[in-house]
LOFI-329950 format. One record per residue (C-alpha): x, y, z; residue in three letters. Coordinates in steps of 0.5 Angstrom, whole numbers. Layout:
N
+-------+-------+-------+------+
|    c1 |    c2 |    c3 | code |
+-------+-------+-------+------+
|     X |     Y |     Z |  ALA |
...
+-------+-------+-------+------+
END
This chain:
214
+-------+-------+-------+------+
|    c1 |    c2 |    c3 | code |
+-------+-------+-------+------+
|   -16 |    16 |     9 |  UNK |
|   -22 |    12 |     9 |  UNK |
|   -23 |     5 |    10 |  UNK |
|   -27 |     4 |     4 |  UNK |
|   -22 |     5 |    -1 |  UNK |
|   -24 |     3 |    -9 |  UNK |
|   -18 |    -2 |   -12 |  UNK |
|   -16 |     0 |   -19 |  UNK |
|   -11 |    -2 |   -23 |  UNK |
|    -7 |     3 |   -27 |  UNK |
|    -3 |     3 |   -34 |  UNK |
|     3 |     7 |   -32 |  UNK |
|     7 |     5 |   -39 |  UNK |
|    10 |    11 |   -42 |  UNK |
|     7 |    16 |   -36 |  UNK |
|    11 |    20 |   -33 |  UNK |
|    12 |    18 |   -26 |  UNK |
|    15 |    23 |   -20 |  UNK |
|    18 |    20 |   -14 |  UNK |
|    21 |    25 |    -8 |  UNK |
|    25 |    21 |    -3 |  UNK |
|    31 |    15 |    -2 |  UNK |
|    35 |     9 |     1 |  UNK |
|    32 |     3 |     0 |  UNK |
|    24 |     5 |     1 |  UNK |
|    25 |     9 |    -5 |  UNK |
|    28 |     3 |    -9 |  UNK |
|    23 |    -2 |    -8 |  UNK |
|    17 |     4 |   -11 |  UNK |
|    22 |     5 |   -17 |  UNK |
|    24 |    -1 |   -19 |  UNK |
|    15 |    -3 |   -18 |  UNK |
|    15 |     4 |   -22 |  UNK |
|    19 |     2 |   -27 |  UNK |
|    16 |    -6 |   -28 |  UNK |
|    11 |    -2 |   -31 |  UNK |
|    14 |     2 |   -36 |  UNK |
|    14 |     8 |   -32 |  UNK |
|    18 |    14 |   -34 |  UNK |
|    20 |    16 |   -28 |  UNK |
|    22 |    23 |   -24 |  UNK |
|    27 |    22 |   -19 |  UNK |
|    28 |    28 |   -14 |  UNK |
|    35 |    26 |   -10 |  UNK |
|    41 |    27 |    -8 |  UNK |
|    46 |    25 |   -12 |  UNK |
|    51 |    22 |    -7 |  UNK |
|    45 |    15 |    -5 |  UNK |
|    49 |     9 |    -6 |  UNK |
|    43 |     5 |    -5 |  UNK |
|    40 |     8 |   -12 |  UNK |
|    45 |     7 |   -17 |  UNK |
|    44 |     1 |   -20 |  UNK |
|    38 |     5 |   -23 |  UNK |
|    41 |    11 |   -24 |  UNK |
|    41 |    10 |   -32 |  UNK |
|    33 |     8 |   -32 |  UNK |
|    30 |    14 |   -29 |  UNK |
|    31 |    21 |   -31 |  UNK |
|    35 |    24 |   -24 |  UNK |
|    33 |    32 |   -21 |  UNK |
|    35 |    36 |   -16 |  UNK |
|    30 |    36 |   -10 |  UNK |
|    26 |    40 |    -7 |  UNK |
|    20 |    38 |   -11 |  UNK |
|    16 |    45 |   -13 |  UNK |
|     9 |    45 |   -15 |  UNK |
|    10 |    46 |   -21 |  UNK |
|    14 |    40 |   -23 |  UNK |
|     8 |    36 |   -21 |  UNK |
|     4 |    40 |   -27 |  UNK |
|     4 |    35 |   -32 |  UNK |
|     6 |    28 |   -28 |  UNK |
|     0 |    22 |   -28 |  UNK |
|     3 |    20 |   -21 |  UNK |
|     7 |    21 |   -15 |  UNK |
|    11 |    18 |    -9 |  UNK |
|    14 |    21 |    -2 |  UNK |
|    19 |    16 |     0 |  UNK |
|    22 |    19 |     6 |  UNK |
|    21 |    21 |    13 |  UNK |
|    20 |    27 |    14 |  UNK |
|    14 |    28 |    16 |  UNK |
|    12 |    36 |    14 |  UNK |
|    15 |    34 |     7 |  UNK |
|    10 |    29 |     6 |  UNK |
|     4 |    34 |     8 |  UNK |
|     7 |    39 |     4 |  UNK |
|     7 |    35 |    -1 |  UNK |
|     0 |    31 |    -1 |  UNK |
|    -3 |    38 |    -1 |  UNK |
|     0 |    40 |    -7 |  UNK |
|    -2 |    34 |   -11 |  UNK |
|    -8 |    34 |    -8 |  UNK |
|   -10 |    42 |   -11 |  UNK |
|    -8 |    39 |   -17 |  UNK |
|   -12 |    32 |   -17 |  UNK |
|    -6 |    28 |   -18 |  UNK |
|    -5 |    21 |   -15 |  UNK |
|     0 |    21 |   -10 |  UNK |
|     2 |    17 |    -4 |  UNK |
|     6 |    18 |     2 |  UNK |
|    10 |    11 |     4 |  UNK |
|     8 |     8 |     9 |  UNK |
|     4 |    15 |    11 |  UNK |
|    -3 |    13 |    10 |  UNK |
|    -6 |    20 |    12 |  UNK |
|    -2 |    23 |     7 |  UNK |
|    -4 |    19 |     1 |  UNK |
|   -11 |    18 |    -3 |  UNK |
|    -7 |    12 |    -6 |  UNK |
|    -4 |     6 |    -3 |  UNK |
|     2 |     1 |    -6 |  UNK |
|    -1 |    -5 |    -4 |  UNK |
|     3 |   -11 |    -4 |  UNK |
|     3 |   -16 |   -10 |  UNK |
|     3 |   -23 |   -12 |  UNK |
|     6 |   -23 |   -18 |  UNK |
|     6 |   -30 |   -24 |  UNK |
|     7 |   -28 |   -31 |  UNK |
|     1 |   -23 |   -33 |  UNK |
|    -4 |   -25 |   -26 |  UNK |
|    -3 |   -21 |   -21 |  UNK |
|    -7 |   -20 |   -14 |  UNK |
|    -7 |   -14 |   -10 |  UNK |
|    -7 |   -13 |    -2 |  UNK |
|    -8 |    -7 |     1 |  UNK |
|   -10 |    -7 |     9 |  UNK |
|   -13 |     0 |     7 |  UNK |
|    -6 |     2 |    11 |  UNK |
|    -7 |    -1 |    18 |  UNK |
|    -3 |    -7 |    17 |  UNK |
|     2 |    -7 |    12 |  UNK |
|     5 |   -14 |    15 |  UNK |
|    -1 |   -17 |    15 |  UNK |
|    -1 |   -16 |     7 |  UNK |
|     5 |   -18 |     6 |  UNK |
|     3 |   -24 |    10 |  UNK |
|    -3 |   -25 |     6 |  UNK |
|     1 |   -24 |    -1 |  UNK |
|     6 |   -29 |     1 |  UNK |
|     0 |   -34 |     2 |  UNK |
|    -3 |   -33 |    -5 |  UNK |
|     4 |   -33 |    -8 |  UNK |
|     5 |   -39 |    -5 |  UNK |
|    -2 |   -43 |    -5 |  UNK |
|    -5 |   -41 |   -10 |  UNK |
|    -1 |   -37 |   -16 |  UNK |
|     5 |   -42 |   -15 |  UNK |
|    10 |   -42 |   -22 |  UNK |
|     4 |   -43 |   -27 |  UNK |
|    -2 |   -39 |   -26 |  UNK |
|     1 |   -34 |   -31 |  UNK |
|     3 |   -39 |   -36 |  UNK |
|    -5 |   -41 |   -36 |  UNK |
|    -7 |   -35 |   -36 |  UNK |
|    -4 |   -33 |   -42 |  UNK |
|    -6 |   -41 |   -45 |  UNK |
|   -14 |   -38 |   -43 |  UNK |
|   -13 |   -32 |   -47 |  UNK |
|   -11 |   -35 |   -53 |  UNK |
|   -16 |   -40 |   -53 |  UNK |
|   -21 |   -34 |   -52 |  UNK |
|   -19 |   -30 |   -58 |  UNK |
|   -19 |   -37 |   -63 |  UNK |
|   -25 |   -40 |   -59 |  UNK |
|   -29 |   -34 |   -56 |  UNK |
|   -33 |   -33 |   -63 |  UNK |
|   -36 |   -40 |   -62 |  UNK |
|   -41 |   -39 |   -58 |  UNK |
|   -46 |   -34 |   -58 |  UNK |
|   -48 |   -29 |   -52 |  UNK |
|   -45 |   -27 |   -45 |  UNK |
|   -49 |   -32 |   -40 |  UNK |
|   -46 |   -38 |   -45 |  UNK |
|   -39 |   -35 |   -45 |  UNK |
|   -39 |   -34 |   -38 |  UNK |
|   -42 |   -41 |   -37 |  UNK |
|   -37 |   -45 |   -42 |  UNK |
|   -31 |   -42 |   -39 |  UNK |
|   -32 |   -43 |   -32 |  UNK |
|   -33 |   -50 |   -35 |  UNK |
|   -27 |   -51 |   -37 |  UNK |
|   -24 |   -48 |   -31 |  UNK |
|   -27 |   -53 |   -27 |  UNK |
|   -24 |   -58 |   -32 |  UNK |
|   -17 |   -61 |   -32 |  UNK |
|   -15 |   -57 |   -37 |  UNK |
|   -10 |   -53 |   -32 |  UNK |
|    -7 |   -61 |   -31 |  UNK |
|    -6 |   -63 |   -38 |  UNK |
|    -4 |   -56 |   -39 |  UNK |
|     3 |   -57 |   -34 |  UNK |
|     4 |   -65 |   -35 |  UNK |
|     3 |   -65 |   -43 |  UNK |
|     3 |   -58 |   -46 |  UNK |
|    -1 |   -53 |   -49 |  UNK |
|    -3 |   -56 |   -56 |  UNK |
|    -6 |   -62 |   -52 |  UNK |
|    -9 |   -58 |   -47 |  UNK |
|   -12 |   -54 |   -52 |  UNK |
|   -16 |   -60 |   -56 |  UNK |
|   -19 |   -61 |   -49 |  UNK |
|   -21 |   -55 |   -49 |  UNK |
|   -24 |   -56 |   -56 |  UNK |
|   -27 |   -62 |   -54 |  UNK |
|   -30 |   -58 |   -49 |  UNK |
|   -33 |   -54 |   -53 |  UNK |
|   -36 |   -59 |   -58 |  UNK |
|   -39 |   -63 |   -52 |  UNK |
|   -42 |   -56 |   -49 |  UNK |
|   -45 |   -55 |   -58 |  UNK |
|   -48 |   -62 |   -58 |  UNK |
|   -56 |   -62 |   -59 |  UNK |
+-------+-------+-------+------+
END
């Protein structure tokens, strides 16, 4: 795999979703799947305990995966050890242009889990392209904790509505951009958390009216 890999991110809502594999590291990718609003495919054994308590939120098959189950799938996961199932596997989506990623196996993927840190609708991406998992999970503590805290979505969603109410306002790109790096550069997210939404959104507003002033 190379190095230079693009980061996207992907709308898995109502997509099915095929995922090969059991034990706890196929949990952790199909609860991440189904967080998404995926319609997911399991193909496993029916005795692994590890995965019943997702048992009636994914749609149960017999393994092993054919080439044709692959057919109409947006995306699909091997979360298993064995290594011939993982290339045999990888071939199959790759001659059919599929997304597909092998846990833990960044020679059979053309896609990588990054590691997430998650507050309400922001979310920050990590991927070591594969060479280090350790080191993105260490890095994704580090921002959860230093950065996104317990807030930052709640702002996010403060910034959006103000966008949508305030955003026709003010008249080209350049000074969108200029006016809400502004704000961000304000106090804004301070009176947001010690007093609330409506009086962080007047600050906003007298923000807005200082920035019209002749």
């Amino acid at each position: 795999m190379s190095s230079k890999l693009f980061p996207l991110v992907l709308d898995l809502h109502n997509r099915p979703v095929l995922i090969a594999g059991e034990g706890s590291h196929a949990l952790e990718k199909i609860r991440l799947l189904i967080e998404s609003g995926a319609q997911v495919r399991l193909y496993c054994e029916p005795n692994d305990p590890n995965l019943d308590v997702v048992r009636a939120q994914v749609e149960w098959r017999s393994p092993p995966v054919a080439a044709l189950d692959l057919d109409d799938v947006f995306f699909a996961v091997y979360a298993g050890e064995d290594r011939a199932e993982a290339e045999r596997l990888f071939q199959l989506a790759e001659s059919k242009c599929k997304l597909f990623c092998s846990v833990d196996d960044p020679a059979h993927c053309n896609v990588i889990f990054p590691a997430i840190a998650r507050s309400g609708s922001v979310q920050v991406a990590i991927s070591t392209s594969g060479l280090s998992p350790t080191l993105a999970r260490r890095l994704k503590d580090q921002i959860q904790k230093e950065i996104l805290g317990d807030h930052m979505g709640d702002f996010a969603e403060f910034l959006g509505y103000c966008r949508t109410n305030l955003n026709p306002r003010i008249s080209g790109f350049e000074n969108k951009k200029k006016f809400w790096d502004r704000v961000f550069d304000s106090d804004v997210l301070e009176i947001l958390k010690s007093k609330g939404q409506e009086a962080a959104y007047k600050r906003v507003v007298d923000l807005l009216d200082l920035e019209q002033l002749p």
